[in-house]
C-alpha positions in Angstrom: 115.9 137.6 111.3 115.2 135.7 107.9 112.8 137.9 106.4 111.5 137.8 102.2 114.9 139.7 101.6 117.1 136.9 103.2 114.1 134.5 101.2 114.9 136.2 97.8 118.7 136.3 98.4 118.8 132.5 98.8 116.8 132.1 96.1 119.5 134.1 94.0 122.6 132.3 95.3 121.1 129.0 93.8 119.9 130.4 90.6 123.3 131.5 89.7 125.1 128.2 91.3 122.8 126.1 88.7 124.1 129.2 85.7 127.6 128.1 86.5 126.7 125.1 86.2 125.0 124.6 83.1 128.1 127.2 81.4 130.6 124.5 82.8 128.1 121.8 81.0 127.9 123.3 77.9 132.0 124.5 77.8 132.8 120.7 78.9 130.2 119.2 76.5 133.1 118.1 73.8 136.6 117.3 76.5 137.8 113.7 76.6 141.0 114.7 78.1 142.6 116.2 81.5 145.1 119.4 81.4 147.8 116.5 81.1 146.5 114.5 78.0 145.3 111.5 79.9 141.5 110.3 79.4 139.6 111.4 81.7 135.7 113.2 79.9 134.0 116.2 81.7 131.2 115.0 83.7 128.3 116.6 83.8 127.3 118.9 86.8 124.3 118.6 88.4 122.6 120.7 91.2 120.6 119.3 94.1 118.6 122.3 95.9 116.9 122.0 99.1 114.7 124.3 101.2 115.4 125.8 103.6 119.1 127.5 105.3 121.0 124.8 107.0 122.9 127.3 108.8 120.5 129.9 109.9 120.3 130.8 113.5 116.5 130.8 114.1 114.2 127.4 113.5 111.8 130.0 110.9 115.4 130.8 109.0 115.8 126.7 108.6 112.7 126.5 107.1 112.5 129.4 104.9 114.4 129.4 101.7 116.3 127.7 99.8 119.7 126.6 99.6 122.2 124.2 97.3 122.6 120.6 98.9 125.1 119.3 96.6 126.2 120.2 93.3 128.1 116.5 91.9 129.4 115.0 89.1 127.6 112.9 87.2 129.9 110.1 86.5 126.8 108.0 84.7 126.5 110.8 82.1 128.6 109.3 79.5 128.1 108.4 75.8 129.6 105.9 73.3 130.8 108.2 70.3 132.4 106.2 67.2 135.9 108.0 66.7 137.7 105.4 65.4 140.9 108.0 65.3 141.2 108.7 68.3 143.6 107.3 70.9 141.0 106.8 73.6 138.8 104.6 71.0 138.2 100.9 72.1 139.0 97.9 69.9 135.6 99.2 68.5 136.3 103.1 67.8 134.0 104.0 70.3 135.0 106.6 73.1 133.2 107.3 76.0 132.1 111.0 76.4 130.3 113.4 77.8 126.3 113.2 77.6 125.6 116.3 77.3 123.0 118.4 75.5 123.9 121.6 74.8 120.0 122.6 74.1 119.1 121.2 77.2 122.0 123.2 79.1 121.1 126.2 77.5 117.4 125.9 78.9 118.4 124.7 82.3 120.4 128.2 81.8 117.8 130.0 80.7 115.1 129.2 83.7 117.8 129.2 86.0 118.2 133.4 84.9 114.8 133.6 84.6 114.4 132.4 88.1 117.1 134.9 88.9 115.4 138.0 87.5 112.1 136.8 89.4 114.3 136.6 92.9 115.6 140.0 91.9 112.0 141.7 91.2 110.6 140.0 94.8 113.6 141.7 96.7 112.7 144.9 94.9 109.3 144.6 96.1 110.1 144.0 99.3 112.5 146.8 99.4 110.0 149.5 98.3 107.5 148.2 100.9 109.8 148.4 103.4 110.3 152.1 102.5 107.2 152.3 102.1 106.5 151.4 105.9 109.2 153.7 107.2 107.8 156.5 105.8 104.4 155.7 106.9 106.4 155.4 110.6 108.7 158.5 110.4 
């Protein structure tokens, strides 16, 4: 059975896969460098969602919901910066980072809990209508 509760559940899962990562975005916005000192920026995470549940048993679970393709690195996501001190700097002083706008993040984050909250209110709905109908049953 994929019913509005398994619906609003998917919906959730993605909501908070996109949070996490639009906090890695906006923690990684500044990192040039790997745990080891080499050069190596933070590329930016991106989500892909699609509908529906891949790996639901019934052909109306497939179809409903939603679920998180892919979630990749953007590896064309990178800016020149001028730093001509730093050791990653070209003959120029210009180091490739990470093209990332924090006030962008922080809105992707924002709808993404919005989006959240509104999955969260449907599955309340749907549980007090469920109740609802059990009573009127029982």
């Amino acid at each position: 059975m994929f019913g509005s509760l398994d619906i609003s559940t998917s919906g959730m899962v993605v909501q908070r896969v996109r949070l996490t990562a639009a906090s890695a975005n906006i923690a990684g916005a500044n990192v040039l460098e790997d745990q080891w000192g080499n050069y190596a920026p933070f590329l930016r995470r991106e989500v892909v969602i699609a509908a529906g549940d891949p790996t639901a048993r019934t052909r109306d679970g497939r179809t409903l919901g939603v679920h998180v393709r892919e979630v990749f690195h953007n590896d064309k996501a990178l800016r020149a910066r001028y730093m001509p001190d730093n050791p990653h700097a070209d003959a120029n002083g210009y180091v490739m980072g990470p093209d990332i706008s924090s006030v962008a993040e922080q809105v992707d984050a924002m709808e993404a809990s919005r989006a959240y909250e509104a999955n969260v209110a449907a599955a309340e709905v749907t549980k007090a209508m469920l109740a609802q109908a059990l009573r009127l049953i029982a």
